[in-house]
C-alpha positions as CSV (number, residue, x, y, z in Angstrom):
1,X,163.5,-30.2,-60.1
2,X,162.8,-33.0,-61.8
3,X,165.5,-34.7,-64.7
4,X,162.9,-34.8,-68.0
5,X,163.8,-36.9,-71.1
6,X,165.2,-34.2,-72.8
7,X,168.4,-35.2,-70.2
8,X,168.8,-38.4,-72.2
9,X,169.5,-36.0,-75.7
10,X,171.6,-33.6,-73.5
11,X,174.2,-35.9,-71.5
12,X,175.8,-37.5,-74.4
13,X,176.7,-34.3,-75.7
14,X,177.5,-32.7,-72.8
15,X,180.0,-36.1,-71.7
16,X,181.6,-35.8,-75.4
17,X,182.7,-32.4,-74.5
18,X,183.8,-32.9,-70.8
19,X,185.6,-35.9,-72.4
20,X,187.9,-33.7,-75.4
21,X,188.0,-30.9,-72.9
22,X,186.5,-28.5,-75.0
23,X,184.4,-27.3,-71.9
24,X,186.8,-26.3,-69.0
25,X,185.5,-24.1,-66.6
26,X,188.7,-22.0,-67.3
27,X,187.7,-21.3,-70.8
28,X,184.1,-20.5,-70.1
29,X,184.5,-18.0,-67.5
30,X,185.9,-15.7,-70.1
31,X,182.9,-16.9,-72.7
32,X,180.0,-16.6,-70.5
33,X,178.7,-13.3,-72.1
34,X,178.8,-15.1,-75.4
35,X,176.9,-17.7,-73.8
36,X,174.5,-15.9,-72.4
37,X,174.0,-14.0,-75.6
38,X,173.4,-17.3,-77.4
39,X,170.3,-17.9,-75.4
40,X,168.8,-14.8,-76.4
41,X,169.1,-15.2,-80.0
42,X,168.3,-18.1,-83.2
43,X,166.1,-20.5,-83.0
44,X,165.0,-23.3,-80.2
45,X,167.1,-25.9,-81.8
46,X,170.1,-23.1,-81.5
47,X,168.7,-21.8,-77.5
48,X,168.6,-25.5,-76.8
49,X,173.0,-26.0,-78.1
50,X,173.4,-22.7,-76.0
51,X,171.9,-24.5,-73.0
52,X,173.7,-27.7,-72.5
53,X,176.9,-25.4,-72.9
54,X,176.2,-22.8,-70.2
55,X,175.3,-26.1,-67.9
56,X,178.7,-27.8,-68.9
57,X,180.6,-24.7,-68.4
58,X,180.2,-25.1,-64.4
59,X,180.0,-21.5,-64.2
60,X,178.3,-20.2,-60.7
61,X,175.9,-17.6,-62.3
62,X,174.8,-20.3,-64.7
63,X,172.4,-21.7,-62.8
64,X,170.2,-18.6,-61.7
65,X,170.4,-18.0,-65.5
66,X,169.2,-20.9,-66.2
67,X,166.6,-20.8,-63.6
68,X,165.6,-17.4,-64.6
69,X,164.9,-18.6,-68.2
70,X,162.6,-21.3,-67.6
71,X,160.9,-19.2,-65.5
72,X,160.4,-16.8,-68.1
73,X,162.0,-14.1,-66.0
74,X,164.8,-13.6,-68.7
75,X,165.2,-10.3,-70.7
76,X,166.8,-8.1,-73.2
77,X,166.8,-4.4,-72.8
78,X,165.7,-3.1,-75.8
79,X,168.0,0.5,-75.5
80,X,171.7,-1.2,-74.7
81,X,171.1,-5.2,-75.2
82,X,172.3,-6.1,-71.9
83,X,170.8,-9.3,-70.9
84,X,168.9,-8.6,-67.3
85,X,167.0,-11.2,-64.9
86,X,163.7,-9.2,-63.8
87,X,161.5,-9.9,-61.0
88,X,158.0,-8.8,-60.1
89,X,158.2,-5.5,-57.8
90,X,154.8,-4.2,-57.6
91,X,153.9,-2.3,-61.2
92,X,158.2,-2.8,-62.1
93,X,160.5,-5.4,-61.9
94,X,163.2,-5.4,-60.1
95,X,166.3,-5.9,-62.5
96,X,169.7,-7.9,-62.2
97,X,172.6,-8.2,-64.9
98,X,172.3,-11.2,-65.4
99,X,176.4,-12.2,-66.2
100,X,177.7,-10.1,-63.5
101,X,174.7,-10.4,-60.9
102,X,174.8,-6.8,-60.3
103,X,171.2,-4.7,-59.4
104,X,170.6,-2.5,-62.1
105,X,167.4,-0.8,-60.9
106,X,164.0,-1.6,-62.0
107,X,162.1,-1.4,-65.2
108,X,158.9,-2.1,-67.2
109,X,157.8,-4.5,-69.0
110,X,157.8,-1.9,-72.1
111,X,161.3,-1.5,-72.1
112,X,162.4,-5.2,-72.0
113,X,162.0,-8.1,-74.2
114,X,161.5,-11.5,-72.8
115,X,163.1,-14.6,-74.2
116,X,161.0,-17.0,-75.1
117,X,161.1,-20.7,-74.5
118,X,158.5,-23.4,-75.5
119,X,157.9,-26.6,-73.3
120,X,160.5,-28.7,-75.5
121,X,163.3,-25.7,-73.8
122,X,161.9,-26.0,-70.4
123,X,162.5,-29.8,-69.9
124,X,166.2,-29.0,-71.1
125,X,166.5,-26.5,-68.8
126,X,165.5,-28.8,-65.9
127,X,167.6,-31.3,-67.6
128,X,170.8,-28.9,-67.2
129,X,169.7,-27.6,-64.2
130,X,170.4,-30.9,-62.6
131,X,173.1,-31.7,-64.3
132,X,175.0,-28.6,-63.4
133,X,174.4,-29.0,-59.5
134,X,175.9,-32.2,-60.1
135,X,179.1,-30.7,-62.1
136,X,179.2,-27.8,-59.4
137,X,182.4,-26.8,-58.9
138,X,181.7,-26.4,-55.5
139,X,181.7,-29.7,-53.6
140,X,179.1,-28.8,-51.3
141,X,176.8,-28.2,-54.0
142,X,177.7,-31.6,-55.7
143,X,177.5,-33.6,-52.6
144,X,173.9,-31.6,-51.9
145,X,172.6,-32.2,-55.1
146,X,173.5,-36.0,-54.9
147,X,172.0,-36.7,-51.5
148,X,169.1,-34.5,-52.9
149,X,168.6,-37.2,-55.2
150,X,168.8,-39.9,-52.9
151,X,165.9,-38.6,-51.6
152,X,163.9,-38.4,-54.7
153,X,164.6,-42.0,-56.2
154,X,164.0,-40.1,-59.9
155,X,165.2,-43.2,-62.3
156,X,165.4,-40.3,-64.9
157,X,168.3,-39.3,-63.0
158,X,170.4,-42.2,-63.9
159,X,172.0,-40.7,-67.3
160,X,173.0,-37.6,-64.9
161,X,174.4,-39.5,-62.1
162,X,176.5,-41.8,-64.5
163,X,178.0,-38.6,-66.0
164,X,179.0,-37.0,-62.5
165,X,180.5,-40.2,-61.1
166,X,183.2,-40.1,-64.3
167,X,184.2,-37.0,-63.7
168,X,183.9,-36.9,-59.6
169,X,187.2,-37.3,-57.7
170,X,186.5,-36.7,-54.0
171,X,185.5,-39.9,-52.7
172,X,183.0,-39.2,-50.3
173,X,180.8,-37.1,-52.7
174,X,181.2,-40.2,-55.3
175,X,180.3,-42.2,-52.2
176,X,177.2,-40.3,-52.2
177,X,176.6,-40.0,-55.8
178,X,176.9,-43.9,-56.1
179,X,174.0,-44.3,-53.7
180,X,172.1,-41.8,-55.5
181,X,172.5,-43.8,-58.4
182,X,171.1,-47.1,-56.2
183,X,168.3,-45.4,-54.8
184,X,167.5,-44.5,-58.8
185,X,168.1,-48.1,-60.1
186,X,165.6,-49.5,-57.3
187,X,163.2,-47.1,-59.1
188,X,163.4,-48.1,-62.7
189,X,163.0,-50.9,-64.5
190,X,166.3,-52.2,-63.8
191,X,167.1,-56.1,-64.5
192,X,166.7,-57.7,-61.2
193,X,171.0,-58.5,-60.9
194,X,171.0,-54.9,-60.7
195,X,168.9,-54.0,-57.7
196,X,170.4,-56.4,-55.8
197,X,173.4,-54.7,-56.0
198,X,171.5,-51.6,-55.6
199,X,169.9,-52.9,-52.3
200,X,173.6,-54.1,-50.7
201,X,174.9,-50.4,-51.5
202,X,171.6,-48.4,-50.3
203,X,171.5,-50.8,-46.9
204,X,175.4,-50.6,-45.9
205,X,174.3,-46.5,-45.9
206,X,172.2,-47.4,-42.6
207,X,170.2,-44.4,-42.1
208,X,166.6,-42.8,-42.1
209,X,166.9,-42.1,-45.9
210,X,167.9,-45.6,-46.4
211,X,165.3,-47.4,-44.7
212,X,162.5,-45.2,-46.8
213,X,164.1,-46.1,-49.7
214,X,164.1,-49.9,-49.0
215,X,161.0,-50.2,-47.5
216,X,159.2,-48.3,-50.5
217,X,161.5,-51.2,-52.4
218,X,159.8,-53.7,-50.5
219,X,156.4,-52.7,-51.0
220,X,156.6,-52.2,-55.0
221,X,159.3,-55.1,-55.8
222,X,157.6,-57.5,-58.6
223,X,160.8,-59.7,-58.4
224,X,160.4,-62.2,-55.1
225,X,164.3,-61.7,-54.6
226,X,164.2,-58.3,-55.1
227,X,161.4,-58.0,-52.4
228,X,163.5,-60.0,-50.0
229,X,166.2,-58.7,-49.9
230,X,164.3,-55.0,-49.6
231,X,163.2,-56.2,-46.8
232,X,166.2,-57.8,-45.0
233,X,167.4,-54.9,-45.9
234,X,165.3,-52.7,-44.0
235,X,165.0,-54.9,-41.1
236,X,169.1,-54.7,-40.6
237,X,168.6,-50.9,-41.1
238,X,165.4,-50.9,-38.1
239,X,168.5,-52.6,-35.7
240,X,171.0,-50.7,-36.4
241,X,169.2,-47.1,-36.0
242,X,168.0,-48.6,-33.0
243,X,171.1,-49.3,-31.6
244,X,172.3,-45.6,-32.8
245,X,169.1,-44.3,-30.8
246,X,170.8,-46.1,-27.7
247,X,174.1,-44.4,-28.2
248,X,171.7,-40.9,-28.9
249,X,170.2,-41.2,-25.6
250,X,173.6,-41.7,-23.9
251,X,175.0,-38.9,-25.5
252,X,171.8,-36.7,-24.1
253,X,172.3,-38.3,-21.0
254,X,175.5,-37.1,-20.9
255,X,174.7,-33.6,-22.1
256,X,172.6,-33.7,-19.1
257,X,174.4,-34.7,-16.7
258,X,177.2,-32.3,-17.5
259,X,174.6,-29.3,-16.6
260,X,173.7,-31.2,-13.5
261,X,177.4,-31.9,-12.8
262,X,178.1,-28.0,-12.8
263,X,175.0,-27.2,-11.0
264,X,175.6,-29.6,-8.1
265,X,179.5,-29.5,-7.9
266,X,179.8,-26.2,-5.6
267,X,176.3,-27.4,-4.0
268,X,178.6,-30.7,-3.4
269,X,181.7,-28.3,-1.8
270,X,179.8,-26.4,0.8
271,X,177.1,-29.5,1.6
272,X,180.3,-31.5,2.2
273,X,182.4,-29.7,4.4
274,X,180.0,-27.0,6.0
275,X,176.7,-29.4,6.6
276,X,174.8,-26.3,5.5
277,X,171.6,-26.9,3.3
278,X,171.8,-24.0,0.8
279,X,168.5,-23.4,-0.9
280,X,170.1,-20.3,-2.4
281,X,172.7,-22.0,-4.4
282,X,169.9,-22.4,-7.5
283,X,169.9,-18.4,-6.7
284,X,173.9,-18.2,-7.3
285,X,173.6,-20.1,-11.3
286,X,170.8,-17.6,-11.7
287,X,173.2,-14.9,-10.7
288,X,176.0,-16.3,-13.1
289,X,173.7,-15.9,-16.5
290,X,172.6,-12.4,-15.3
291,X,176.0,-11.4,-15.2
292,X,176.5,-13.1,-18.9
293,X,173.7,-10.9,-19.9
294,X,174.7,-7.8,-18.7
295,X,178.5,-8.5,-20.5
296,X,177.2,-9.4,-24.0
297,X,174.5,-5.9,-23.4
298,X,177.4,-4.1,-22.7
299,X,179.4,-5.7,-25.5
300,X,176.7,-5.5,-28.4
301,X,176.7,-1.5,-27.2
302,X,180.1,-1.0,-27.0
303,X,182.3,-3.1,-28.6
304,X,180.1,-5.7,-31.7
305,X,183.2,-7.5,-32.2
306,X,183.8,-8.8,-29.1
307,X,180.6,-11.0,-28.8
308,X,182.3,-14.2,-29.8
309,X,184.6,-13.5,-26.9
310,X,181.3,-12.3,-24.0
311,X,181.8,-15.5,-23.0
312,X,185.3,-16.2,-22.0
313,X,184.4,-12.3,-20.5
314,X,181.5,-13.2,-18.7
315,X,183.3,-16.6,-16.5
316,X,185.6,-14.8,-14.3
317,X,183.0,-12.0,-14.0
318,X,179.9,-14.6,-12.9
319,X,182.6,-16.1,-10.9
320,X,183.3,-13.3,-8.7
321,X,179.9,-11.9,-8.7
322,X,178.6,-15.3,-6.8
323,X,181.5,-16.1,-5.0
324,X,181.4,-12.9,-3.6
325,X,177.9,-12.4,-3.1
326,X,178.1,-15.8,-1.4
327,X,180.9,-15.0,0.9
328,X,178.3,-12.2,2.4
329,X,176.0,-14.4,2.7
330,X,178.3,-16.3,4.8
331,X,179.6,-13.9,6.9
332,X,175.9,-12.2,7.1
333,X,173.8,-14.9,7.3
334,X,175.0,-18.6,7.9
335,X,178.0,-18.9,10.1
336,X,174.9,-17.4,12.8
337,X,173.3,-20.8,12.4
338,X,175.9,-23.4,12.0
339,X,174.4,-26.5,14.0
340,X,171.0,-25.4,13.1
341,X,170.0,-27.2,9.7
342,X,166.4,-26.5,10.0
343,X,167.2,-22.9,10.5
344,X,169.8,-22.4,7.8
345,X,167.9,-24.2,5.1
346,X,164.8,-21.5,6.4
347,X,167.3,-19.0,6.0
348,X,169.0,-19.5,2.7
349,X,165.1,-20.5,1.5
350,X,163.8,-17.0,2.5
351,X,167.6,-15.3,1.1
352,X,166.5,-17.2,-2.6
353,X,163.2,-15.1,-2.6
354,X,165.0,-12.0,-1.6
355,X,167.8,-13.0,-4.4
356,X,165.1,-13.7,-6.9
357,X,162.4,-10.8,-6.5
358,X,166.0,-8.1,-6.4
359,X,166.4,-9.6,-10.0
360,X,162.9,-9.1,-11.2
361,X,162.6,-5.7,-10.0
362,X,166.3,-4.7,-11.6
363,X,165.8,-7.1,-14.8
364,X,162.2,-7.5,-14.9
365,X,160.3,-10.6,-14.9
366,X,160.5,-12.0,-18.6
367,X,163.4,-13.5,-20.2
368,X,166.4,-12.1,-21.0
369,X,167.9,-13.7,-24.8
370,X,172.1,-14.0,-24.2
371,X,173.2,-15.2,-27.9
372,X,175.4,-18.2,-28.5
373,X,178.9,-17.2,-30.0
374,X,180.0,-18.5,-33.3
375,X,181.9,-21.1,-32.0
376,X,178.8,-22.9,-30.1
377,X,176.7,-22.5,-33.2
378,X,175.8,-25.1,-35.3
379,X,176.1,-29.1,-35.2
380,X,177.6,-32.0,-36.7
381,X,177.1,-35.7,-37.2
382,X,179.0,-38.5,-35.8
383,X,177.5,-41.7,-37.6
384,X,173.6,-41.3,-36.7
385,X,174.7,-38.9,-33.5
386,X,173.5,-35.6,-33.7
387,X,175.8,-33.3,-31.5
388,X,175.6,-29.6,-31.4
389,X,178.6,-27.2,-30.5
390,X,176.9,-25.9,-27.7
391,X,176.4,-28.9,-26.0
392,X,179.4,-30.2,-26.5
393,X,181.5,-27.7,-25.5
394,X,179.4,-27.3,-22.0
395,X,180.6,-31.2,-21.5
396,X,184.1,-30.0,-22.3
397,X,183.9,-27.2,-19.6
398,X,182.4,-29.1,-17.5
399,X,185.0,-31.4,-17.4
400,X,187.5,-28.8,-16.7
401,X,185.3,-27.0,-13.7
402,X,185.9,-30.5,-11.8
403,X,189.2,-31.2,-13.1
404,X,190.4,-27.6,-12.1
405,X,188.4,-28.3,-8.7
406,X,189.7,-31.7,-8.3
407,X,194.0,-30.2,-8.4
408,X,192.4,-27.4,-6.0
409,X,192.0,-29.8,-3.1
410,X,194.8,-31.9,-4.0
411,X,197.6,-29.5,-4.8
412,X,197.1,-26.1,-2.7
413,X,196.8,-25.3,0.5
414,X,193.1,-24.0,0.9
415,X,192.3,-27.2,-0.4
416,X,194.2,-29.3,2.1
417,X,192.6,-27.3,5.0
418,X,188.9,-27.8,2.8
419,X,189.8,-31.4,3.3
420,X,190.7,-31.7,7.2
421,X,187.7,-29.2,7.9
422,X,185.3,-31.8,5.8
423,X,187.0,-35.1,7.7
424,X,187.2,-34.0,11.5
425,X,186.5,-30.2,11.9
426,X,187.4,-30.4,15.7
427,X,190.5,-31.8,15.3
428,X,191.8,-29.3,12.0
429,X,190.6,-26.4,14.8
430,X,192.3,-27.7,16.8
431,X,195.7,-27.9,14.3
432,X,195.2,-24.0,14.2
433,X,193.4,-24.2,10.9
434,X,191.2,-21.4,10.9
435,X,188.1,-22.9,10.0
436,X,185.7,-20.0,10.1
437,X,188.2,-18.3,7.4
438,X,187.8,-21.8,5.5
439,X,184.0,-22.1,5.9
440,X,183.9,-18.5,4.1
441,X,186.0,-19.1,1.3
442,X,184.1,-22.7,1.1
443,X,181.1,-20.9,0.4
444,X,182.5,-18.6,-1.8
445,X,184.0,-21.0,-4.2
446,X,180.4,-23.2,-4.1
447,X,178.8,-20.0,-4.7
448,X,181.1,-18.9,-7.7
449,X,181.3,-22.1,-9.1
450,X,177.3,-21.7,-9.4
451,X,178.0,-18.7,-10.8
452,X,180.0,-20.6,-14.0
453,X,176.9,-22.9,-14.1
454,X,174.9,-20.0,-15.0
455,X,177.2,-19.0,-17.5
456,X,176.8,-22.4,-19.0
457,X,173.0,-22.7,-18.4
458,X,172.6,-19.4,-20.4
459,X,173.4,-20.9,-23.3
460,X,170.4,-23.8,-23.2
461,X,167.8,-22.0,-20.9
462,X,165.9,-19.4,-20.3
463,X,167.6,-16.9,-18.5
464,X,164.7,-16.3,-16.0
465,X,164.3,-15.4,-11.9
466,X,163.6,-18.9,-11.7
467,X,166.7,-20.0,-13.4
468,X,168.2,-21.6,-10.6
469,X,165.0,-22.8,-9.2
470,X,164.4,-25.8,-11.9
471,X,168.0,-27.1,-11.3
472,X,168.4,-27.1,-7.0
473,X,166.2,-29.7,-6.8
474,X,168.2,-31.9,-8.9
475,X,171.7,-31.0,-8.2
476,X,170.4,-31.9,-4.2
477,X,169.9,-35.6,-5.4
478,X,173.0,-35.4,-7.2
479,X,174.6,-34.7,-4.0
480,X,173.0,-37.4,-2.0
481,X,173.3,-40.3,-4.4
482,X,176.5,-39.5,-5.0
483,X,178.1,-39.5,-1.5
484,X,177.8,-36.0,0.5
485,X,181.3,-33.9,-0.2
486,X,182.8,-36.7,-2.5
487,X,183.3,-34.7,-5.5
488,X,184.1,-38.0,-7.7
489,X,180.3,-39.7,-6.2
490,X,179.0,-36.3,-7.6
491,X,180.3,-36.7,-11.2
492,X,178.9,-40.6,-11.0
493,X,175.9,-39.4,-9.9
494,X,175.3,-36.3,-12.6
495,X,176.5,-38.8,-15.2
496,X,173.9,-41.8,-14.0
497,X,170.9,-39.7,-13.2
498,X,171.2,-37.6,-16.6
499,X,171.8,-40.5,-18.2
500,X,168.9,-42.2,-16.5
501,X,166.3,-39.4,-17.1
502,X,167.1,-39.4,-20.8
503,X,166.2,-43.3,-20.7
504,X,163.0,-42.7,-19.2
505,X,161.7,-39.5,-20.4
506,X,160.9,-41.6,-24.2
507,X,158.2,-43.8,-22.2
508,X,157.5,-42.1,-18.8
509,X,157.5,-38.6,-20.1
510,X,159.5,-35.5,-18.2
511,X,157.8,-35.4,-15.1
512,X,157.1,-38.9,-14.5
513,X,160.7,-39.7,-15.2
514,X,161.9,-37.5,-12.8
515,X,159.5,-38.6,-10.0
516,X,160.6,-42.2,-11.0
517,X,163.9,-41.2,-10.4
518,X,163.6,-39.4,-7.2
519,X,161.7,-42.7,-5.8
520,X,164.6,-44.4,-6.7
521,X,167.1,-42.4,-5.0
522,X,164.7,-42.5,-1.8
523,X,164.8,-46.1,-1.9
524,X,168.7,-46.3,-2.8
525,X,169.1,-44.1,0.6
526,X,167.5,-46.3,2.6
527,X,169.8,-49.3,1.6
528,X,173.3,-47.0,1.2
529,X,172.2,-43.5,3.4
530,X,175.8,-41.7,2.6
531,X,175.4,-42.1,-1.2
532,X,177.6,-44.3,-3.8
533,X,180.8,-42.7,-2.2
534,X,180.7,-42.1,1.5
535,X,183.4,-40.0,2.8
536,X,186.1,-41.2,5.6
537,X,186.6,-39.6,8.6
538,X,186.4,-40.0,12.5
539,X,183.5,-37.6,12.7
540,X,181.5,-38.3,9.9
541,X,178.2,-39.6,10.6
């Protein structure tokens, strides 16, 4: 709504009073059906007294009051008096006490009379309107209501502003309020001294909002200084957002390379120290958000209250659902072919049908919705950086995946043998390490680590059949430019290649950026063919 003249005749008054302390929310809250009352009653000049004291009373039904009046939607029940807010419901209105904000039924037209304002009333009401979002004694309100403001560059809003910033004490909202107030000086007729000031306030802000407001400075300054700096101004803004984009893009790139990161990281495990192309692994994540499906449909049947939780639930599950189904196809399937890469990545090729028409015929063919808990819901800003929960918190996991992996190898046993089988299999045989025992639990933990991809995955893609299919592709590049079985060359390389694809994806487009991105892996290959990080070992090739 828009701050009318009438603002200019209502502020003093309204300051006067905030100033003696005469209007303290405290006192109000037990006069607001007096208040109310007075709007209903005497004449305009008395309505428009009754006004600016329900706005300065900072009471929180004050404003649908308010709103309700200038709408004409306020009314007196002719058998009891009780003052009602009534809104069209087909031949009746639909009726609310207007004080307590309680439904009271419905009603006719016939039984109710309306109070009446004129078009003097109706500015004032705007007037207070805006001033009381601006007094809100809620801080989200006030800090709302001032970047609202910002917004609309309204130089009638200056008288309001003014009166919010005395009596404002969190900084950051007066922050805000103060650039309000800028943005509202650059459109009035403001001595020249004045906008300057204005400018230097609205440009150390540095976003969108302050770039529109300078540049529609620019373009409507009289005043040569005024224009120039307006446009300085906005030029120092255009660099700086840009350089936010830059940091933006990282940050995406990042996103996305912690989803490739958790795809390719068991991929990494089993490629490393088995030599077996899995074109089933994409089949594994798929199996991991099925399994988060199935928890939060057996949780929003059984137990509601747990859905925040359906994820920690659904990890360990998707875990051992992959790992073991991967583990059978192990012993079922692979350790048949060892030796045989064209045949094994035939096999697991033809297993990934199999794997993805058993879903479609248990799930169906559509996608399945799996809901974001609480807790990865929302977003928040850091400087121009939008970052959601849910992207953030699949970097943090991610993170902890490889971490987690990384003290596997390093500090247990089953990761020492993983290690000697990956180096110089002959030679840990040889030691007594059992190897096929290792290859099977190898390709169980790949597997199940899939399986908390598509946990993760669930929460930013379809959950589909193809899940698994739009991610192997990618997570086998990951692999390769990162150094086969190096677990550290596959972070890099998740990190680089997200980061790369986000770079190129503003200019190339999706597709093209990818096969921009594959070429140069191919041509990377040629010059370093075991990746960034080749692994050491006699019988490594």
């Amino acid at each position: 709504m828009l701050f009318l003249r009438p603002l200019a005749r209502l502020l003093p008054a309204l300051a006067s009073m905030l100033a003696s302390g005469l209007i303290a929310a405290t006192a109000f809250a037990a006069d607001l059906p007096a208040l109310v009352g007075s709007l209903t009653t005497g004449s305009f000049g008395d309505r428009e007294t009754a006004i600016g004291a329900l706005a300065a009373s900072g009471e929180q039904r004050a404003a649908p009051i308010l709103e309700a009046l200038g709408a004409g939607q306020l009314y007196v029940r002719k058998s009891d008096n009780l003052v009602l807010i009534g809104k069209p419901d087909g031949n009746q209105l639909a009726l609310t006490e207007a004080i307590s904000g309680k439904t009271a039924g419905s009603g006719s037209e016939a039984e109710l009379d309306r109070v009446r304002v004129n078009n003097r009333l109706r500015g004032v009401i705007e007037a207070a309107i805006g001033s009381l979002t601006l007094m809100s004694p809620d801080p989200r309100v006030r800090r709302g209501a001032a970047e609202a403001l910002f917004k609309r560059r309204d130089a009638s809003s200056l008288a309001a502003l003014d009166l919010a910033l005395a009596a404002e004490k969190d900084s950051r909202i007066k922050q805000s309020m103060s650039e309000a107030r800028a943005a509202s000086v650059l459109a009035s007729d403001a001595p020249a001294a004045q906008k300057l000031e204005a400018i230097a306030l609205v440009r150390a802000r540095a976003d969108r909002d302050s770039l529109g407001v300078l540049q529609a400075t620019a373009s409507s300054a009289t005043d040569p200084e005024v224009k120039a700096a307006a446009t300085a101004g906005a030029d120092a803004v255009r660099q700086t957002l840009a350089a936010w984009e830059v940091a933006q893009n990282v940050w995406y790139g990042i996103s996305l390379g912690s989803v490739l990161l958790l795809a390719a990281i068991g991929l990494a495990i089993t490629f490393g120290t088995m030599g077996v192309i899995n074109m089933a692994h994409g089949e594994m994540v798929m199996l991991g958000a099925y399994t988060t499906f199935v928890v939060q449909e057996v949780i929003r049947t059984s137990a509601p209250h747990l859905f925040d939780a359906s994820l920690l639930i659904a990890l360990p599950l998707a875990f051992v659902v992959a790992g073991g189904i991967g583990i059978l196809i192990e012993r079922g399937i692979i350790r048949f072919l060892y030796g045989r890469p064209l045949d094994t990545l035939l096999a697991t090729w033809g297993l990934s049908l199999v794997l993805q028409q058993a879903v479609r015929s248990i799930f169906g063919s559509s996608n399945r919705e799996v809901g974001a808990p609480s807790w990865m819901s929302g977003a928040f800003q850091v400087g121009q950086i939008n970052v959601t929960y849910g992207r953030l918190w699949i970097v943090v996991f991610s993170l902890m995946v490889f971490v987690a992996l990384i003290a596997l190898l390093r500090k247990t046993p089953m990761g020492l043998y993983m290690r000697a089988v990956t180096q110089n299999r002959p030679m840990a045989s040889a030691m007594g390490i059992r190897t096929p025992r290792v290859d099977a639990l190898t390709f169980g933990l790949g597997s199940g680590i899939a399986g908390l991809a598509g946990v993760a995955l669930s929460q930013i893609d379809n959950v589909s059949p193809n899940l698994g299919q739009g991610y192997i592709i990618d997570s086998f590049m990951v692999v390769v430019f990162g150094g086969v079985g190096n677990l550290f060359g596959t972070l890099i390389g998740a990190l680089t290649l997200g980061v790369v694809n986000k770079f190129l994806e503003p200019y190339a487009g999706a597709v093209l950026g990818k096969i921009l991105v594959l070429v140069f892996i191919i041509l990377f290959i040629q010059r370093r063919p075991r990746g960034l990080f080749a692994l050491k070992g006699r019988s490594v090739e």
